[in-house]
N, C-alpha and C positions, 0 to 999 in steps of 0.2 A: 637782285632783279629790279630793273627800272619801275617806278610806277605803271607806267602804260603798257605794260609785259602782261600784267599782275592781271588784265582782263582783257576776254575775249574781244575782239575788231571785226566779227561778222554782225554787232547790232545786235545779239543777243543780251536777254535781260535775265535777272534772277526772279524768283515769286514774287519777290516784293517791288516790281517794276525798277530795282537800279542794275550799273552794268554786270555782267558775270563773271565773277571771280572766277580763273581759271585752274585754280587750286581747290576749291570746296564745290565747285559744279561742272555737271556734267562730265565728259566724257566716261568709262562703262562701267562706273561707280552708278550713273543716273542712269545706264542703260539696260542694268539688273532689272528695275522696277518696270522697264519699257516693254524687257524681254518675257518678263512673267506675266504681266498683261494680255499682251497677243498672244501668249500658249494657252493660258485659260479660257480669251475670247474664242481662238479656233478650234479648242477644245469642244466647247459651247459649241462653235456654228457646225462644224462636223459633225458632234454626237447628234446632231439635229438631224442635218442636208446629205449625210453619206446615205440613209436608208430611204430617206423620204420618198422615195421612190415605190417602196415596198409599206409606208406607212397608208400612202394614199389608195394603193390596189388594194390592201385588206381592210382597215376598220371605216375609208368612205366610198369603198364599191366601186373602182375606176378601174378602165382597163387599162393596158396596155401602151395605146398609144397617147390617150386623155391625161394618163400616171405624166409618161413622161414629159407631152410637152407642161402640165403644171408645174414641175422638179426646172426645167430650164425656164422657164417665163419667171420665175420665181428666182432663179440661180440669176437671171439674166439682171432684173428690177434690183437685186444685192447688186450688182457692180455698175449700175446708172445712178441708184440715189447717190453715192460719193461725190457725185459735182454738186449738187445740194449743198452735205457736207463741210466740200474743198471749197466754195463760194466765201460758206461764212466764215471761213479758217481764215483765207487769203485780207477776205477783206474787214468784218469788224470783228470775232472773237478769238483769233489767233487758234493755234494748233491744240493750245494744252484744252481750253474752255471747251473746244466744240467736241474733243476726244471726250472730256468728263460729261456733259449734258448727253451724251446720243447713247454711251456707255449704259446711263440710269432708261433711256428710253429701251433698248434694245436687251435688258435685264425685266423691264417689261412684260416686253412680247415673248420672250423666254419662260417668264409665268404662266402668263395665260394659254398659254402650248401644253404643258407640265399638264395644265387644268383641262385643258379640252381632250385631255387622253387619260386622264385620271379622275375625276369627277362627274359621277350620275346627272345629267341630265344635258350637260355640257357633251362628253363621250358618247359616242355613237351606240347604238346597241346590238348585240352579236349571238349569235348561236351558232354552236359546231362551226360551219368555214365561211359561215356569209354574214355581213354587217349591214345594218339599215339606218346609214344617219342620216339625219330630219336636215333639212335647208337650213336652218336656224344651229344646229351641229356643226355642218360644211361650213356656212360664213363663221363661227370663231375663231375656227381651225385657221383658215385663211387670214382674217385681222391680225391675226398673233402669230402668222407669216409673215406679213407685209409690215407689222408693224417690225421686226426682227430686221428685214431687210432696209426699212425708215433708219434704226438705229448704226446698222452696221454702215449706211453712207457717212455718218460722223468722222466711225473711227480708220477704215480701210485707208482713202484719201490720206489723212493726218499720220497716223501712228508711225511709219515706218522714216518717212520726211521730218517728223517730232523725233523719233533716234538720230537721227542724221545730223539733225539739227545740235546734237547734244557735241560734236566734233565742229572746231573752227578750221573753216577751210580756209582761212588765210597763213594758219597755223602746218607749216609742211610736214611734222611731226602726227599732230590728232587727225589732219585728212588721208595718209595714209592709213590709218585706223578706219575709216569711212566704208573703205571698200570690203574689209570685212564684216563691218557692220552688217551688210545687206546677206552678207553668206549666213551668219546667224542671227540674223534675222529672220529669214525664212527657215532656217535649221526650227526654232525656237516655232514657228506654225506648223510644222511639219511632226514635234513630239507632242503637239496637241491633236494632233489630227492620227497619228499613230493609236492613243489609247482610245481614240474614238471609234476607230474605222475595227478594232477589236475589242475591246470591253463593251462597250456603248452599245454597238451591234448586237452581238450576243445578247446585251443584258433585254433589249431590245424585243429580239423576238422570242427569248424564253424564258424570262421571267415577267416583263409587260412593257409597254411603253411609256407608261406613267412613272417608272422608273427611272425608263430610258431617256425621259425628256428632262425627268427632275435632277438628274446630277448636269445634264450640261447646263440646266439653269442656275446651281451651287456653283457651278465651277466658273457663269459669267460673273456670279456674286463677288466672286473672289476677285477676278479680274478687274473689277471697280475698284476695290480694296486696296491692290497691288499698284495700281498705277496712281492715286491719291497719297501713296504710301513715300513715294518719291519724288513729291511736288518741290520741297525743300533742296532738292539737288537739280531741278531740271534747269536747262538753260531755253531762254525763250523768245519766239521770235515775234518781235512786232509785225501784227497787219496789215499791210503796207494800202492799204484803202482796194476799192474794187475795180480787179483787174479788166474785167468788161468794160469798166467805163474809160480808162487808160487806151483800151484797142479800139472804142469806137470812135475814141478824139483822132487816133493817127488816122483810120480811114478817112474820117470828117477831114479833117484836115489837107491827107493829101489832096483828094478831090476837090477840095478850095484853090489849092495851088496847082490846080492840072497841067496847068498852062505855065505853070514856073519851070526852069531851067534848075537842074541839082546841080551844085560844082562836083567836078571830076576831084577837087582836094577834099576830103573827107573831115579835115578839121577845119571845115568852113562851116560846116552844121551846126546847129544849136545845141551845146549843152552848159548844164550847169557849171559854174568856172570854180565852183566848191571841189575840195574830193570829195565831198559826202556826194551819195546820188541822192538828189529830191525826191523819192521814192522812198517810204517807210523800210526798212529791213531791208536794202538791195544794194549792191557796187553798181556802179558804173560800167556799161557794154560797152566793148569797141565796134565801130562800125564794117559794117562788112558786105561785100559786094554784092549780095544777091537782091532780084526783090528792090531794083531799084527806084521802083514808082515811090514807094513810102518813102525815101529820103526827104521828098517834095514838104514834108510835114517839117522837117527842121531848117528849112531854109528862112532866114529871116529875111522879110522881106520892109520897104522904108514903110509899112502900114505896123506892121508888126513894136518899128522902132518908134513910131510918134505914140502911141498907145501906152508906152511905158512897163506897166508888168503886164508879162506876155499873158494872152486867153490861149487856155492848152486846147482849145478846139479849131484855133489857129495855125497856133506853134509850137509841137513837140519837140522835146529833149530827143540826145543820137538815141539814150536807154529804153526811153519810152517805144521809138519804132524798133530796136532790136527785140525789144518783148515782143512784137507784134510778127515780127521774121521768124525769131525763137517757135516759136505756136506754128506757124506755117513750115517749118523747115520741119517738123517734131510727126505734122500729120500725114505722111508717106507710111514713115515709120510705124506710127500706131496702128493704121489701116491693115499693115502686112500680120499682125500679132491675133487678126479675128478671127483668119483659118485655123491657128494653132488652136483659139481656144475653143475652135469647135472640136476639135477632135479630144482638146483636155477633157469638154464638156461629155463625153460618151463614156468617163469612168463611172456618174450618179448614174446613167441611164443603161444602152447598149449592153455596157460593158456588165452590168449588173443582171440584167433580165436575159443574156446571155448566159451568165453564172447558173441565174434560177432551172437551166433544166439541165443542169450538170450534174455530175455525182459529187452531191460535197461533205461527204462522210471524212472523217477523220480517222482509223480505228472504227472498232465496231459499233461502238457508241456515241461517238460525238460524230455531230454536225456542224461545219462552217457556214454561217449564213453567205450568201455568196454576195453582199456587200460588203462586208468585213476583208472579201479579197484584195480593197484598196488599199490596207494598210503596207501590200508590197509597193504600193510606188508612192508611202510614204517610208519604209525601209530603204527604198532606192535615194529619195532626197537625204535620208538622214545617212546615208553612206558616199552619195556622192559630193553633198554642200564641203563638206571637213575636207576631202579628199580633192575637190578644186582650190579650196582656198592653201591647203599645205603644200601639195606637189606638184598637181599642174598646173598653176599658176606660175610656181617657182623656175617648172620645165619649160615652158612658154619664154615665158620672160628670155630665158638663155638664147632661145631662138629667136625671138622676136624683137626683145630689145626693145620692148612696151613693157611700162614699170606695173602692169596689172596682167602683163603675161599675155591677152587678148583685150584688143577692143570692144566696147563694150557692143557695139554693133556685131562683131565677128562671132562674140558669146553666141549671140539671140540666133545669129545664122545657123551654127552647128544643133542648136535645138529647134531649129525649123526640121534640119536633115531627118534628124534623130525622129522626131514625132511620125516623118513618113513610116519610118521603117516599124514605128508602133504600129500605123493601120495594117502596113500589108503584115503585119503577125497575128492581126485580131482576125484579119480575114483570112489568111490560112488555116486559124484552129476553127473558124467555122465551115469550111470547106472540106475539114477531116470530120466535124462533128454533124454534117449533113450528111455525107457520104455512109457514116454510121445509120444512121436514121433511116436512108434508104435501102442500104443491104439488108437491114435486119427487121425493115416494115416498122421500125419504131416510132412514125407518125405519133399516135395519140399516147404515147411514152410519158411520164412528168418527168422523169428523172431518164439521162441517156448514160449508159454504164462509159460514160468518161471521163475521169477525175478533173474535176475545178479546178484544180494545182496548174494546168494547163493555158491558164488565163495568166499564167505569174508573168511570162518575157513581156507581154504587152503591158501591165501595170509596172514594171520595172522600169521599160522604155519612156513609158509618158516620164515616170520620176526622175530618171535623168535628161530629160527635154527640160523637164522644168527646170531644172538646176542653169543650167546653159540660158533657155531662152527667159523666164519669168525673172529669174533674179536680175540677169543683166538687164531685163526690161526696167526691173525697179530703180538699182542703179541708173540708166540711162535716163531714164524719164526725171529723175534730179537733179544730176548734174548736169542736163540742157537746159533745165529748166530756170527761167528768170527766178532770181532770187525770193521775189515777191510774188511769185504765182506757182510756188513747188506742190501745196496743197492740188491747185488746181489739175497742175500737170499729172501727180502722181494720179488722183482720179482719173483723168485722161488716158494714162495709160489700163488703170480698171476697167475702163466703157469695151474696151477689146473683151476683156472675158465676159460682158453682159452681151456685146452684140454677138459672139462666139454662141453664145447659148440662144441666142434671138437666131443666128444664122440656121443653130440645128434646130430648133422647132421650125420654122421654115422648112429646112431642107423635107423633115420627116411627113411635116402636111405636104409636101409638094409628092414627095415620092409614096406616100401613101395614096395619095388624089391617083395619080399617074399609072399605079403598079395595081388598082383593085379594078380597074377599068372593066364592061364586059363581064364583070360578075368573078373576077379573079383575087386569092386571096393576098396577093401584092407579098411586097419585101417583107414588110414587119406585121404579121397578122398574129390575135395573142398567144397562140401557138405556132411559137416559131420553128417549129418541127416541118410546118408547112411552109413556111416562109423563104426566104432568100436574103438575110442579115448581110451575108459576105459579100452582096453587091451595094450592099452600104455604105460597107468599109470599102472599098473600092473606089467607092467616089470621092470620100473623104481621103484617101491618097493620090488620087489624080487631082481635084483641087490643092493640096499640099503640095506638091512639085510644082503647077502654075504659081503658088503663092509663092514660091522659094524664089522662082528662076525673075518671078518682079521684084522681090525685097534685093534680088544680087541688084540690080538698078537704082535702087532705092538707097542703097550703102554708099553704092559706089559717087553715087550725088550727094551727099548730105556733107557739110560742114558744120566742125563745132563749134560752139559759142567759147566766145574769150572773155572776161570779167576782169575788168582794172578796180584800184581804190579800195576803199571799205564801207559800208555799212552805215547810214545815218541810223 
């Protein structure tokens, strides 16, 4: 093997800042350490966020509708902090550094959680069914949320882009590897979220939550552990400085040249005459037709030339405006992914407080907590993630004659579908469990004689949406993404599941404003016996079919990014 064989050409580095051997690092020797990581961290955030729901109606006194929108305003602020995160990743502490520092923050807030439901004075106080915790109670509880959500923008952004990373995409061998990555990668969130949405729950509400909280804090313990444990193998990517300040030279710039003419030849542009691209850890873009006011930014113009070394708030490289195209061609895309995750977002909520007046007996003695139901549509990703990546992918391919079997846009479409047909399931079994309630006068009922098991197609359904739309989102959100801005993009595509959870608390103060009008008890009243839930899910299927029928537009425009060269 030549010398220059012997390491990696994407600009990757080893721990000790020189190049990466491509025999002792990375690829899923270093991707073990990545994968136990994220099972432990999701393990952690699950055992947490799958019940919180039920955490905050019982030991701090909230109803119903107050529960839920705090579960998403809180779900929502976990997938906004990641551009935080993805900021400092991109541009000065690289993927591994900002993964390790948020890790220890976010093992933090994991304590002080533990503490605020297990420690007298901290812990609310209770007798027989009602709890009275003090303001000074509520606000810890909260701190050691947000700060949980502080941490997890670290690692969300990075971690997955940091595996990715551990595969050379100039290498045609390890990038084929790349796109499995993502399938168990998310396989690997989903068995930590598996023994959460079951042991954790359980342990939860019948043995305490001082329990419940204290093993997913052990098990973020570990997660720090795991992923320090394979520093020595990781491959690393330089931060290629801040990418904000790269996108606001091209606008500066074109708008300097408003008035310049682009040539129709596209290697009249300005770039670097290196194959290195002048950008920390990035190749070189080819230029591409859309968006063509920003070319204006790489025309040299004889001001440009008497000046000597160019000022980049003049004159940008072709790469520097493709990153800036890249991000504009990326935000259709991400836009269409909110509706999805409002309807993801109705498993912690809806989907649960729906549960709550179901029959969730198991046998005559045991009880299903009726969040613990989640763990079918983490049965359904961990049965559907293996089962795309082995067969239909392979069946695809035969038809399609796309070496990933589907595009990775085409993936995300089929689980837009798929998610419809979650609503109108969630709203049919409430439509038979209203129908009960009124033949039989079951109004002030707690429990309606009809088994929880009935909630399973709609949590099944979400888990194969996900598999289709989430994973290829994650894929897709990398491989468009500029070399040097993957951190950022990947958060970008995270802010969909924050604004997802921002749209449904929205949605539920709007429809709760709307539906009590007149003195009426509206859609979602804390007995939902009286209530109208199924005109909920309703809506949330007619917004999914407008969502679907814009993203067929949105596909059917979008072109992909091309990447020449290697890796300064």
């Amino acid at each position: 093997m030549a010398e220059e064989d012997l390491y990696t050409k994407d600009g990757t580095l080893d721990i000790h800042k020189k190049p990466a051997n491509k025999k002792t690092t990375g690829n899923w020797k270093a991707c073990r350490f990545i994968l136990g990581n994220e099972c432990c961290e999701r393990l952690a955030y699950y055992g947490m966020s799958t019940n919180l729901v039920n955490y905050l109606q019982k030991l701090l006194n909230q109803g119903n509708v107050t529960a839920s929108n705090n579960v998403t305003n809180w779900s929502g602020t976990c997938y906004i902090t990641p551009l935080i995160g993805a900021f400092l990743a991109d541009s000065y502490l690289g993927r591994y550094w900002t993964i390790a520092i948020f890790s220890i923050v976010y093992f933090f807030g994991m304590t002080l959680l533990t503490l605020t439901a297990s420690v007298p004075g901290l812990k609310s106080s209770c007798e027989k069914d009602a709890c009275h915790p003090t303001g000074a109670q509520t606000a810890a509880t909260f701190v050691a949320l947000y700060l949980i959500a502080l941490g997890t923008g670290g690692i969300k952004p990075c971690v997955s882009s940091f595996g990715a990373d551990q595969f050379d995409e100039t290498d045609d061998t390890e990038r084929e590897k790349k796109s499995s990555f993502f399938n168990w990668f998310y396989l690997s969130i989903n068995f930590g979220a598996l023994i959460a949405s079951s042991v954790l729950v359980w342990i939860q509400m019948n043995v305490g939550w001082g329990w419940g909280f204290g093993i997913p804090a052990v098990a973020m313990a570990i997660a720090v552990v795991s992923f320090f444990s394979g520093s020595r193998l990781y491959r690393i990517q330089k931060p290629g400085g801040s990418p904000l300040t790269r996108i606001l030279q091209v606008i500066v710039a074109s708008f300097r040249k408003a008035n310049v003419q682009a040539p129709a030849d596209k290697s009249l542009l300005y770039e670097t005459s290196d194959e290195e691209c002048a950008i920390q850890g990035s190749r070189k873009l080819e230029p591409t037709d859309k968006f063509k006011f920003f070319d204006k930014a790489a025309v040299e113009t004889q001001a440009d030339r008497i000046k000597g070394f160019p000022n980049p708030w003049r004159l940008c490289t072709v790469t520097q405006i493709e990153e800036l195209k890249s991000i504009i061609r990326l935000l259709p895309v991400w836009a269409s992914g909110i509706v999805f995750a409002t309807v993801y977002s109705q498993m912690s909520t809806m989907f649960v407080l729906q549960g709550n007046t179901m029959d969730q007996h198991m046998g005559p003695h045991f009880k299903i907590p009726s969040a613990s139901l989640s763990l079918f549509d983490t049965l359904s990703v961990i049965f559907w993630a293996p089962l795309y990546d082995q067969m239909i992918v392979p069946a695809a391919r035969k038809l399609t004659g796309h070496d990933r079997g589907f595009t990775q846009l085409q993936r995300m479409g089929i689980g837009l579908v798929i998610s419809i047909f979650a609503m109108l399931t969630a709203g049919i079994l409430e439509v038979i469990r209203l129908d009960i309630v009124k033949r039989n006068n079951y109004y002030d009922l707690e429990y309606i004689p009809l088994s929880i098991f009935w909630q399973v197609p709609q949590y099944f359904l979400i888990g194969c949406a996900e598999v289709f739309t989430f994973i290829g989102q994650l894929e897709f959100f990398y491989d468009q993404a500029p070399d040097a801005m993957r951190s950022l993009c990947s958060a970008l595509s995270l802010t969909t599941v924050a604004l997802g959870n921002y749209l449904s608390t929205l949605l539920v103060t709007v429809v709760t404003k709307v539906t009590t009008r007149h003195g009426k008890l509206g859609w979602i009243p804390d007995n939902l016996n009286q209530g109208h839930l199924d005109h909920f899910y309703w809506l949330l299927a007619i917004l999914s079919v407008v969502n679907f029928l814009v993203y067929l537009w949105i596909a059917k425009w979008f072109t992909y990014k091309k990447a020449t060269g290697r890796a300064k």
